[in-house]
C-alpha positions in Angstrom: 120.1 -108.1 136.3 120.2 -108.8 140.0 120.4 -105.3 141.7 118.6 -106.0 144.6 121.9 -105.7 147.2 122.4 -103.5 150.0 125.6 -102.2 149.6 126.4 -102.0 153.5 130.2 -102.4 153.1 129.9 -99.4 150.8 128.2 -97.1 153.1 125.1 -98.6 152.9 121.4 -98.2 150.5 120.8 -100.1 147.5 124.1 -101.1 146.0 122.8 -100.6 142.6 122.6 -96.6 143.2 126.1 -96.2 144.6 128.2 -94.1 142.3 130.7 -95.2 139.7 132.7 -91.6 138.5 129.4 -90.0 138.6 127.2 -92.8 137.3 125.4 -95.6 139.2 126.5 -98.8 138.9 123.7 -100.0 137.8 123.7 -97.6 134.9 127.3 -99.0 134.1 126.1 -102.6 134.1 122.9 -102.0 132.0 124.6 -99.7 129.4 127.4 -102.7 128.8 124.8 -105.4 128.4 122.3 -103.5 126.4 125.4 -102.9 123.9 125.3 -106.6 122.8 123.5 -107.1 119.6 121.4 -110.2 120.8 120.3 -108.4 123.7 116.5 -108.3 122.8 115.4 -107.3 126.6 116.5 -106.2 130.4 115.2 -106.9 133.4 116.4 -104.9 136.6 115.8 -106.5 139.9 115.9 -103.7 142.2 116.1 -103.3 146.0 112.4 -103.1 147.5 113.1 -100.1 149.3 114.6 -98.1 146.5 112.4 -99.7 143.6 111.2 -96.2 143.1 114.8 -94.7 142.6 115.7 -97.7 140.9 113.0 -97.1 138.0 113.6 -93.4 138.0 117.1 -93.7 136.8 116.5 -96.2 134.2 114.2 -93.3 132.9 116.6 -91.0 133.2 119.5 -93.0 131.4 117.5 -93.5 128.7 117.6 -97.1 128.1 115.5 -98.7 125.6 116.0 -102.4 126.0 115.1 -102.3 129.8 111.3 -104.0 129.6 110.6 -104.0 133.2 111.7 -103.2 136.8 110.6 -105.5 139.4 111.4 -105.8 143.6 113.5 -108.5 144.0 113.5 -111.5 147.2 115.4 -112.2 150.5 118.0 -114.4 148.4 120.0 -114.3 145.2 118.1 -117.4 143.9 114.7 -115.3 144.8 115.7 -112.7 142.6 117.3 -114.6 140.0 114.0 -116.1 140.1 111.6 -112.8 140.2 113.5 -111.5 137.1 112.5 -114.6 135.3 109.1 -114.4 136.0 109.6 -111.0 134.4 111.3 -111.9 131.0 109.2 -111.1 128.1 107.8 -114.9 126.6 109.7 -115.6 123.0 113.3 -115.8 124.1 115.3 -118.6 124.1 118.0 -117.8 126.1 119.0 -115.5 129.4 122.0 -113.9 130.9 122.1 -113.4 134.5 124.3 -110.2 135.4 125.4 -108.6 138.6 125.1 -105.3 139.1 128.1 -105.0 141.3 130.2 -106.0 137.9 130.0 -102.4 136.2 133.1 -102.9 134.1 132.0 -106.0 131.3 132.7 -106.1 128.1 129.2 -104.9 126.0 130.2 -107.7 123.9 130.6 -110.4 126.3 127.5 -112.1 125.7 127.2 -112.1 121.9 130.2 -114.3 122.3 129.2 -116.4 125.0 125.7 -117.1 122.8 127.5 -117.9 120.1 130.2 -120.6 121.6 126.6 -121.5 123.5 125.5 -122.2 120.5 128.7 -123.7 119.2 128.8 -126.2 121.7 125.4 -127.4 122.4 125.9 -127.0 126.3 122.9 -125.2 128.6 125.2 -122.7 130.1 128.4 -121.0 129.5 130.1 -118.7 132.6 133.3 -116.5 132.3 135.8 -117.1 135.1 139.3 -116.3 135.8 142.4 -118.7 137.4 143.1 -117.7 140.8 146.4 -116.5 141.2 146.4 -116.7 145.2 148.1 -119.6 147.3 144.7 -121.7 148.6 145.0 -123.8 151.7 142.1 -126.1 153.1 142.2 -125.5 156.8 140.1 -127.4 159.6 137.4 -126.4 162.1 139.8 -125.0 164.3 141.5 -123.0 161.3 144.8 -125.9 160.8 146.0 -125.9 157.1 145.0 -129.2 155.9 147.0 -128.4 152.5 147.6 -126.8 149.6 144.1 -126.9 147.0 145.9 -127.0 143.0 145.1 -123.8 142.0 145.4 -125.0 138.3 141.7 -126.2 138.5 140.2 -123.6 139.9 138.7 -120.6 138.2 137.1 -117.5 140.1 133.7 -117.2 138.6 132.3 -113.7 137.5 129.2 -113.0 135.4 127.5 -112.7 132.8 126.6 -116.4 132.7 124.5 -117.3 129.9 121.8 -120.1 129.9 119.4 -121.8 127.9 116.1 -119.9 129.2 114.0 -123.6 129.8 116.9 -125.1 131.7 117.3 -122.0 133.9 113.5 -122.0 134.7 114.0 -125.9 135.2 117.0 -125.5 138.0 115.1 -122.4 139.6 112.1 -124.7 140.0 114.2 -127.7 141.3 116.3 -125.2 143.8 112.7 -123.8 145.1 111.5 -127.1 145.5 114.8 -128.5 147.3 115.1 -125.5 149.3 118.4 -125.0 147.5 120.5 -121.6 147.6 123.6 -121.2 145.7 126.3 -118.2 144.7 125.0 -118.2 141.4 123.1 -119.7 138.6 125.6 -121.9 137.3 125.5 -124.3 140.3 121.9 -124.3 140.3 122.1 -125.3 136.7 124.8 -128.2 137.4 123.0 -129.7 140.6 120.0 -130.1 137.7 122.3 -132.1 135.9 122.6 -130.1 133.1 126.8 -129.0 131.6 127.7 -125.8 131.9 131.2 -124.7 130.0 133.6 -122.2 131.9 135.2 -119.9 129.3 138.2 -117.2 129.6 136.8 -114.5 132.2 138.2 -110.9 131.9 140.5 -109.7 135.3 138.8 -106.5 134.9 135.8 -107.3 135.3 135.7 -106.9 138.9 132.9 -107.3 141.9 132.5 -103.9 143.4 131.8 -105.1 147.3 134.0 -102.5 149.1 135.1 -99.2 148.8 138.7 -99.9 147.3 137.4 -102.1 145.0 135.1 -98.7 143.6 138.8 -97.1 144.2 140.3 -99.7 141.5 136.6 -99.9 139.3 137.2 -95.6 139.0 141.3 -95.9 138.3 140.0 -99.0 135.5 137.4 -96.9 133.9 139.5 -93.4 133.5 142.8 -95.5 131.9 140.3 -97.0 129.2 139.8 -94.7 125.9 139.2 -95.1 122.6 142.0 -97.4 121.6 142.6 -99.0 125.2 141.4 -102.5 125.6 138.0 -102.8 127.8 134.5 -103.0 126.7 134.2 -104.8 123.4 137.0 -106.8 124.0 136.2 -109.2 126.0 138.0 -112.4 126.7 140.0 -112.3 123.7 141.7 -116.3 123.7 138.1 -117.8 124.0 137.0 -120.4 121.6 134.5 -118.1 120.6 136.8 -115.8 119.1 138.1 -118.0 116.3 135.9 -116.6 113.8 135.6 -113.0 114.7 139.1 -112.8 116.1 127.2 -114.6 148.5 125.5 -113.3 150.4 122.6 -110.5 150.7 124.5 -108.2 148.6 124.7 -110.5 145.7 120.9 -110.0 145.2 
């Protein structure tokens, strides 16, 4: 779990510690992916100047599937990458998960392993269509047209991977000098597929202060029989059976 963000637009300090209705994020983003069955372990990659604090409230929440607590690096990749080296040996398969995306579904990834598994591909991400007008402009900021929304898809995470092919495309990236948004593109520059499934609109990146605003107004409407965590992308294949940037660290 990349955590490793300074959350400057949010007042500044480790983004991970900001609260969320009187709980870190981090503690919203752990709790939700710990509650997946095939979760077998969590790593945290925490800012380097509040790895202490960062380690103290994982104590405090109480977790039991968080193995270890590590500083993350100067990039996403870096961290990505230090949370690897991290990861307990035996497990075939990881889930990269930002801690600025406190509101997933805790059964998010046992559905995304599953189609994973379906499919045969090495990674499968959740993303959502954009519902925005996007125009290419120029240099000098001249629209150069209108891009067909209809292929695009806003990417959030968890994104789930085959563990070797992750390792594989973090060792190619480091090698290359490569840096990317997120794992799936370091995955897809190794050549490997990656399958984009059914993303949930509520699970929102917390970067600014109204999007905490909307994150606190989410989190109060859900209760016991409103849709949100354990209901995650409900029209996904999957579900037949069953029916940038610093702070991105």
């Amino acid at each position: 779990m990349p955590a490793a963000g300074a959350g400057r637009r949010l007042g500044g300090g480790a983004k991970a510690l900001v609260s969320l209705a009187g709980r870190a994020l981090l503690a919203h983003a752990v709790a939700a992916i710990e509650a997946n069955r095939c979760t077998a372990a969590v790593v945290v990659v925490g800012h380097p100047d509040a790895l202490e604090g960062t380690a103290k409230l994982v104590a405090e929440e109480g977790f039991t599937k968080v193995t270890a607590v590590v500083a993350g690096g100067p990039t996403r990749r870096a961290s990505v990458a230090a949370g690897l080296r991290a990861l307990p040996p035996g497990l075939g398969f990881v889930a990269v998960h930002d801690v600025a995306r406190p509101l997933v579904g805790p059964g998010v990834v046992d559905r995304m392993l599953g189609l994973l598994l379906e499919t045969g591909a090495a990674g499968v991400v959740p993303g959502v269509p954009v519902t925005d007008t996007i125009r290419r402009v120029d240099a000098v900021q001249r629209s150069t047209g209108i891009v067909d929304r209809e292929q695009m898809r806003a990417m959030q995470t968890p994104q789930l991977f085959v563990r070797e092919v992750l390792e594989e495309a973090h060792r190619l990236a480091l090698r290359e000098r490569v840096e990317a948004a997120d794992e799936a593109t370091l995955v897809e520059l190794a050549g490997h597929l990656v399958l984009v499934v059914p993303g949930d609109p509520e699970n929102l990146k917390v970067t600014t202060p109204l999007d905490l605003a909307v994150a606190e107004t989410l989190l109060a409407r859900r209760g016991p029989a409103g849709r949100g965590p354990g209901d995650p992308w409900p029209d996904a294949p999957g579900d037949r059976e069953d029916r940038e940037d610093r702070e991105d660290r």
